[in-house]
C-alpha positions in Angstrom: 25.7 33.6 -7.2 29.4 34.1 -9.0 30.4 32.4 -11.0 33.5 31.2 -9.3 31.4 30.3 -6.6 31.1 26.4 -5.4 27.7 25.7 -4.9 26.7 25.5 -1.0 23.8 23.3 -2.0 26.3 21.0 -3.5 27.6 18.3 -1.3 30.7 16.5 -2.6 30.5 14.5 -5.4 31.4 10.9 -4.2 32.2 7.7 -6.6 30.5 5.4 -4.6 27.2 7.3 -4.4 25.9 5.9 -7.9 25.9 8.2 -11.1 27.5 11.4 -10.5 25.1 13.4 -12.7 22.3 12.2 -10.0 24.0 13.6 -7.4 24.2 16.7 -8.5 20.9 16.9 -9.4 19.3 15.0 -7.0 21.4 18.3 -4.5 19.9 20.5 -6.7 16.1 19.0 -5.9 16.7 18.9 -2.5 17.6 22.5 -2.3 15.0 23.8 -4.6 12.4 21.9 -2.4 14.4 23.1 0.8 14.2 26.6 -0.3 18.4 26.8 -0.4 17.4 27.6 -4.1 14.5 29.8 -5.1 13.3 30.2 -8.7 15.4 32.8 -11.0 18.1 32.1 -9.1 21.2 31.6 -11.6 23.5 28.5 -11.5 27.1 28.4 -12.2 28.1 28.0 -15.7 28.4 23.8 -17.0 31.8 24.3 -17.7 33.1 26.7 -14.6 30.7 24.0 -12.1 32.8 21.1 -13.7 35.9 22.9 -13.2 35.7 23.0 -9.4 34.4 20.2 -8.5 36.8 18.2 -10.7 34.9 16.3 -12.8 34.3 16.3 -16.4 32.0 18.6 -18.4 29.9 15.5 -19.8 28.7 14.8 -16.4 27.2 18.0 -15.2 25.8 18.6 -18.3 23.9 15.1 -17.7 23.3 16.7 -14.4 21.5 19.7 -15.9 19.7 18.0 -18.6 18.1 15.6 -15.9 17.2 18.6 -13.9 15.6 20.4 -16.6 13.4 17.0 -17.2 12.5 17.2 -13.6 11.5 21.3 -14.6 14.1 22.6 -12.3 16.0 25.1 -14.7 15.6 26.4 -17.5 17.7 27.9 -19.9 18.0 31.9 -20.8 20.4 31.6 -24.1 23.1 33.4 -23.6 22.6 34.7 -19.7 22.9 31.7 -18.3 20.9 28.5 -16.5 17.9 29.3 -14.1 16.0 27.6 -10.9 12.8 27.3 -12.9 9.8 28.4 -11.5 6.9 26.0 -10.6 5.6 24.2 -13.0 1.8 24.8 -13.0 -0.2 21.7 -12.2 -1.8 20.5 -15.7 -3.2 17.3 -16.4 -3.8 15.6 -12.9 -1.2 13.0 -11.7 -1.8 9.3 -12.9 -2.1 7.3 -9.7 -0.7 4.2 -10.0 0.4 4.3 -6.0 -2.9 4.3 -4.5 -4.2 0.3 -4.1 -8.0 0.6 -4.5 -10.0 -1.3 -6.5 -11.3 -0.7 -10.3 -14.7 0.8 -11.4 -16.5 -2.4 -12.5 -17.7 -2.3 -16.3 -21.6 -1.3 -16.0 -21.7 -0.5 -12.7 -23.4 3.5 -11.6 -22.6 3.8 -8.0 -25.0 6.7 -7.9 -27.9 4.6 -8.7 -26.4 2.1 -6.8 -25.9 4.4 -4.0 -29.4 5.5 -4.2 -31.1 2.6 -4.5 -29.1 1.3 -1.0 -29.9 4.0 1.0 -33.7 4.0 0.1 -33.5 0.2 0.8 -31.8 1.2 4.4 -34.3 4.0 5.3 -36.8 1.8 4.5 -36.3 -0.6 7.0 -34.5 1.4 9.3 -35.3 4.4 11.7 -33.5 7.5 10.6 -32.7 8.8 13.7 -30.8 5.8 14.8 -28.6 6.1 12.0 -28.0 9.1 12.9 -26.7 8.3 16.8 -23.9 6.8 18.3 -24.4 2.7 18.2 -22.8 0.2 20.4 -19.1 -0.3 19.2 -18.9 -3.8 17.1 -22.3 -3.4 15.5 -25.7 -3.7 15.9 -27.2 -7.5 15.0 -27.7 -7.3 11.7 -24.9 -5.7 10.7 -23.2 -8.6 12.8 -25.0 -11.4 10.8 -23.9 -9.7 7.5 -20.3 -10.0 8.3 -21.1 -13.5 9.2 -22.4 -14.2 5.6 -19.4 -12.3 4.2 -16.5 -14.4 5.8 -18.9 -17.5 5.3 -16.7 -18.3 1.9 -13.3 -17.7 3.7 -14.1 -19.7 7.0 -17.3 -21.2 6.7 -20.2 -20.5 9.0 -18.6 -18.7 12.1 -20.7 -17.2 15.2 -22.1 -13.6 14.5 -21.7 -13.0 18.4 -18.2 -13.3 17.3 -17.6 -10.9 15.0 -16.7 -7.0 15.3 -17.7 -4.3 12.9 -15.3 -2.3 12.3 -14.4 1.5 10.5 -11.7 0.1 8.1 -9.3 -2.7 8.4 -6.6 0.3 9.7 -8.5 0.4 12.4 -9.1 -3.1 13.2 -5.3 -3.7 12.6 -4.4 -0.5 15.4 -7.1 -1.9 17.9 -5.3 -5.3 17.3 -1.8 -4.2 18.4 -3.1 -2.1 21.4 -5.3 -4.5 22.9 -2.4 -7.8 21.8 0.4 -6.1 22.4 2.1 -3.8 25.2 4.4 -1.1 24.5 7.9 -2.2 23.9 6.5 -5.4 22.3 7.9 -6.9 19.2 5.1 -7.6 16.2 6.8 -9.9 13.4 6.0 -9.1 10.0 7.8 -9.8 6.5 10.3 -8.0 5.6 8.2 -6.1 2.8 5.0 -5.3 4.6 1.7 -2.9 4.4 2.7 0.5 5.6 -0.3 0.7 7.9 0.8 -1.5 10.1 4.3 0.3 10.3 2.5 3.4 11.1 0.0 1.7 13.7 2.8 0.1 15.1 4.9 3.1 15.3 2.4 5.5 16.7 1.6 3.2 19.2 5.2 2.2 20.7 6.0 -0.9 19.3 8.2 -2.0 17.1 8.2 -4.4 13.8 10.7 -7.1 13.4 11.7 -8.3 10.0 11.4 -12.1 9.4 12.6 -13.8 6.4 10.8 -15.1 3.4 11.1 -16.8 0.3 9.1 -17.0 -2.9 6.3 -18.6 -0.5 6.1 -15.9 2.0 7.5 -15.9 5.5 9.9 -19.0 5.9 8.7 -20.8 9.3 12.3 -22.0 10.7 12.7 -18.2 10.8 9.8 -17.3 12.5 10.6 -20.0 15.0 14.2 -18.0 15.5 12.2 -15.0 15.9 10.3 -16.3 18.2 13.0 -17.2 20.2 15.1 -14.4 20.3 12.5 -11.4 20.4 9.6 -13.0 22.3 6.9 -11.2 20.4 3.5 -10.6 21.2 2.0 -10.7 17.7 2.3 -11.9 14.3 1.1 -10.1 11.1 0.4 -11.5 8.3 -1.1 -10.7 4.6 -1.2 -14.6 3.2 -3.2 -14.0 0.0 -1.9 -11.8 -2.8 0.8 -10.1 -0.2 1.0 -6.0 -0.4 3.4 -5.5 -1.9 4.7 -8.9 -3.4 1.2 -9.9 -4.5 2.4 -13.9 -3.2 -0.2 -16.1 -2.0 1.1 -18.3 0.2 0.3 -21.6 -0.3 -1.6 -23.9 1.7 1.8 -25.8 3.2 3.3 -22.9 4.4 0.1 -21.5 5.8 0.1 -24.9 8.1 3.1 -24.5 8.7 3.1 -20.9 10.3 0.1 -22.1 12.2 2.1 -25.3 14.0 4.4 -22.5 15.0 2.4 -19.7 16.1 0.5 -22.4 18.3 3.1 -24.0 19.6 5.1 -20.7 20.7 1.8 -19.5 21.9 1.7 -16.4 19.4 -1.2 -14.7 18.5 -1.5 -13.8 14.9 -3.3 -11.2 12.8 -4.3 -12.1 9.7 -5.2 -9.5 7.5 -6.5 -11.0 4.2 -8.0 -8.3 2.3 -7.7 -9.4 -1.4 -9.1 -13.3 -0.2 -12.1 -12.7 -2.9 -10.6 -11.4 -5.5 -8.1 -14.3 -5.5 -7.9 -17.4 -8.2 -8.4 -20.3 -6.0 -7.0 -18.6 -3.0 -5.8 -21.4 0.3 -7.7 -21.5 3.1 -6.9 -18.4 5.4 -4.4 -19.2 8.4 -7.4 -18.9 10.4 -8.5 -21.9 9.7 -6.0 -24.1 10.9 -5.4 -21.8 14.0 -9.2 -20.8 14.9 -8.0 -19.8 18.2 -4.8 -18.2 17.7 -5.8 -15.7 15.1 -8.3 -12.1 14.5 -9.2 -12.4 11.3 -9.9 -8.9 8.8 -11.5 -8.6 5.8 -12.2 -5.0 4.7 -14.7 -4.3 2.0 -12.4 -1.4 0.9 -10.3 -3.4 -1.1 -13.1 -5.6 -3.1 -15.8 -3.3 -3.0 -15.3 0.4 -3.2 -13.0 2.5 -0.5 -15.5 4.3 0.6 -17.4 1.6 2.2 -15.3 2.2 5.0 -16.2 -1.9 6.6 -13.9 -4.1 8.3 -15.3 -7.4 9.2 -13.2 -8.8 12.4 -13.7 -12.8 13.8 -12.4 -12.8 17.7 -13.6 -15.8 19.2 -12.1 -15.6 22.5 -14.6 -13.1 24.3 -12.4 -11.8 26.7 -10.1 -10.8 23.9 -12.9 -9.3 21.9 -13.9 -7.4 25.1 -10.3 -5.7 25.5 -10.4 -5.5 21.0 -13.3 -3.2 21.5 -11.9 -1.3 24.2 -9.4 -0.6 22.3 -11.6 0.5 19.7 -13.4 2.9 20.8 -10.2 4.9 22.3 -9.8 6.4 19.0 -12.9 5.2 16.4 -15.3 4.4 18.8 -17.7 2.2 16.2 -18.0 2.0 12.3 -20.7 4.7 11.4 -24.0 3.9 11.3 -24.8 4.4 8.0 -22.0 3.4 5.9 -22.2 -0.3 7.8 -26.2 -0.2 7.4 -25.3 0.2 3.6 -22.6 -2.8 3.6 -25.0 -4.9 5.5 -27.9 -3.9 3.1 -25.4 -5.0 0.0 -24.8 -8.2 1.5 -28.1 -9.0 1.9 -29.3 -7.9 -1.5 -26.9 -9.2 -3.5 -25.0 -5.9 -4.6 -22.0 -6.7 -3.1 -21.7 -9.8 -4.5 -22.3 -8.7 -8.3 -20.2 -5.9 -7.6 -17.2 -7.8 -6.2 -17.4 -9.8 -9.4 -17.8 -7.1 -11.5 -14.6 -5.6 -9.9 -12.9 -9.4 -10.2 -13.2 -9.2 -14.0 -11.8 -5.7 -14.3 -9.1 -6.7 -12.5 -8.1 -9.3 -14.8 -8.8 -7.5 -17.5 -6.3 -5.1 -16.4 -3.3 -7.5 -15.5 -3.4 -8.8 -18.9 -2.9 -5.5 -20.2 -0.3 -5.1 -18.0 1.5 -8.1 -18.7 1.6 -7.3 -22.3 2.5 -3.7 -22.1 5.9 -4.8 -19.3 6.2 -8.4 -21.5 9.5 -9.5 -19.9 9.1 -7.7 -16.3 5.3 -8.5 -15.5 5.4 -11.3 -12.5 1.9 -11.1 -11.4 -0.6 -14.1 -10.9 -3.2 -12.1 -12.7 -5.5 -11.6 -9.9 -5.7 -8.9 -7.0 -5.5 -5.4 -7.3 -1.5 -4.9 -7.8 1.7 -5.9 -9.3 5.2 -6.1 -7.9 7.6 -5.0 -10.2 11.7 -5.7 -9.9 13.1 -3.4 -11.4 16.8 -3.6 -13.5 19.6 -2.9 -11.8 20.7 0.6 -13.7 17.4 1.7 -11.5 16.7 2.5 -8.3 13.8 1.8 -6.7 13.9 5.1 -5.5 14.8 6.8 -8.9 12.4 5.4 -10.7 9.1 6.7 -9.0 10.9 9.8 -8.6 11.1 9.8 -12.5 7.8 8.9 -13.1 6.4 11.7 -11.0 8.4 14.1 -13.1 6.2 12.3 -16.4 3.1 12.9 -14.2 2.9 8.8 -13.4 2.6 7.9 -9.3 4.2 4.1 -8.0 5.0 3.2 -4.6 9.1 2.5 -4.2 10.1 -0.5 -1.8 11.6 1.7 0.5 7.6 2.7 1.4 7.4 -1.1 2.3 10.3 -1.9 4.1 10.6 -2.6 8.0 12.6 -0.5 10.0 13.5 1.5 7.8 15.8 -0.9 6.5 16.7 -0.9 2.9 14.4 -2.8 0.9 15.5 -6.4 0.7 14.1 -6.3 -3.3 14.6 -3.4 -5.5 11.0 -3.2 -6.9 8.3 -0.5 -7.3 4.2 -1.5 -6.6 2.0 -0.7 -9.5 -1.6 -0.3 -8.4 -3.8 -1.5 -11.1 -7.1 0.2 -10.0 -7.0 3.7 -9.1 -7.1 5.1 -12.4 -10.9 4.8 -13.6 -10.0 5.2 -17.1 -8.8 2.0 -18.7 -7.3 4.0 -22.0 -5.4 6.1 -19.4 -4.5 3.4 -17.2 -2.6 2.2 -20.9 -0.7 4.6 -21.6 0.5 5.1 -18.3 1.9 1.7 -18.7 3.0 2.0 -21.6 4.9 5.3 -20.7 6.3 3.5 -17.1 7.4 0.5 -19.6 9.4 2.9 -22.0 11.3 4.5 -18.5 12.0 1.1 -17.9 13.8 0.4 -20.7 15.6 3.9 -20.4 20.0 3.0 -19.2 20.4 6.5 -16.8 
């Protein structure tokens, strides 16, 4: 490359398209992972690059600094500034994206593990774990979800509920066997990204509806109603991913007069219900015909307990539910939902959800003393919901802590349509990291980017 040479990778600098330095290097990332740039490749000098793009020297050599912190270039003395070549991978990424939920204190899963699985091949045959089992569960495994929604809904029917491989696919069969193609589903405006990529995958589409600091407002979803004639509803009423709000028993009464009088049907996926302080009653409760009800294991227990618990009560609906099932999961596996049902029986799952409960509270208070000023969490659940100041973008931000080796979800991953996010905000998952000494100074670190002016 001469010298003289303006940069093709470089688009042009605009003043409206935040801090110039990011530009340029956000161009320079984009072509380095485009492969416009390849490592030893030399840029222009600060000074010449400044020149002809008519800007002063003080901003590209922002623009280089920041894309040597990001190990993009580096510097050769005297012959000049290099694409740098990739770094090599060290320590591994901290992971404060993925939502799962932390190692209880005491707790061996091998032993754990072990001691399930003997108590599961003792009272089961080992070849019918081992073959394909009607899709929703055998009895008992039907009776155990029963015991495990008993503290969410009370006792319910076992005939009514589905077993399920995850609550991903409980929410996919949902749409496809609620829904036709074309349909509208109405969800909050910040909403799990699951049920974006069910919902896109399968042909419909999500429609934004407006909420407050209570979750979704119901005048709005009676507009919605209205105007888009949806065919389903979803909804994440306790400890909301990503906003972590519980909505509070009003509202949820409220939503439920609607859905019933426009004749919605709703989902209500309420995976965090037991690990929540004094959580409402579901929405399901006020609305027992109206809604499918999931609670996943995943998010209380251990994500590889891959068990979805699902209450349909209308049998003709559960009937089209596990049609659509088994189009793409067929039935939970044998095993794994022999194991969850074994838990619930025996009491593990219970000690282990509350061993789970008290590391997670253990954990937001460290986290609301290491962001003191930023922290708005309730102290339960498995994540936080961070705004962010305005000299950062949501964006920006987890692009900057991936650079320190520190993972966070941005709001764009949350947002419906593809809109922009309504609330500039990153999620911090509290959990994934096993270590709790690790889990600190990744705070810590996140808290001292924060405080960072670009």
């Amino acid at each position: 490359m001469h010298d003289d040479d303006v940069p093709s990778w470089l688009p042009r600098v605009a003043t409206r398209g935040g801090p110039r330095f990011l530009q340029i290097a956000d161009a320079l990332q984009a072509a380095v992972e485009g492969g416009t740039l390849s490592p030893g490749d030399r840029l222009p000098p600060q000074r010449v690059l400044a020149a002809r793009l008519g800007i002063d020297l003080t901003t590209v050599t922002r623009a280089y600094a920041e894309a040597r912190r990001r190990h993009l270039l580096e510097g050769r003395g005297a012959r000049g500034t290099y694409v740098a070549a990739p770094k090599a991978e060290g320590a591994p990424v901290l992971d404060l994206g993925m939502n799962i939920p932390p190692p209880p204190k005491g707790v061996d899963f091998g032993d754990l593990l072990k001691q399930g699985v003997s108590q599961v091949l003792m009272r089961s045959d080992a070849g019918l774990l081992m073959t394909y089992h009607p899709g929703g569960g055998g009895d008992a495994d039907r009776e155990a979800g029963a015991r495990w929604l008993r503290p969410m809904l009370g006792d319910v029917d076992a005939a009514q509920v589905v077993v399920c491989p995850g609550a991903q696919a409980a929410i996919a069969a949902s749409i496809l066997a609620l829904t036709e193609p074309g349909d509208a589903i109405l969800a909050e405006p910040a909403t799990y990204p699951g049920l974006l990529a069910a919902a896109t995958q399968s042909g419909r589409r999500i429609v934004a509806v407006e909420t407050d600091g209570q979750g979704m407002v119901p005048e709005a979803l009676e507009q919605a109603c209205r105007l888009h004639r949806p065919g389903l509803l979803y909804l994440n009423p306790t400890l909301q991913n990503p906003t972590a709000i519980t909505m509070p028993e009003h509202r949820r009464q409220a939503l439920a007069r609607i859905a019933q009088r426009c004749k919605l049907r709703i989902v209500e996926d309420d995976p965090y219900w037991l690990l929540a302080d004094h959580p409402p009653p579901p929405i399901a409760t006020f609305a027992p015909e109206q809604v499918t009800y999931i609670a996943t294991l995943s998010k209380c227990l251990t994500p590889g307990l891959r068990v979805a618990f699902v209450l349909l009560r209308d049998p003709r609906e559960r009937e089209r539910f596990l049609a659509a099932l088994r189009s793409f999961a067929l039935m939970a596996t044998p095993l794994t939902a022999a194991l969850a049902t074994q838990w619930i029986l025996d009491g593990s799952a219970a000690r282990l959800m509350e061993g789970v409960r008290k590391e997670a509270r253990l954990r937001h208070r460290m986290a609301g003393d290491l962001l003191a000023g930023r922290y708005r969490g309730a102290g339960d659940g498995l994540h936080v919901w961070l705004e962010l100041p305005a000299y950062w973008a949501s964006s920006q931000l987890a692009q900057a802590t991936r650079s320190e080796g520190i993972a966070v979800m941005p709001a764009e991953a949350f947002a419906v349509g593809g809109a922009a996010p309504q609330v500039n905000a990153i999620r911090i998952s509290l959990g994934s990291v096993q270590d709790r000494g690790r889990l600190q100074a990744g705070l810590r670190r996140l808290s001292e980017l924060l405080a960072r002016r670009l």
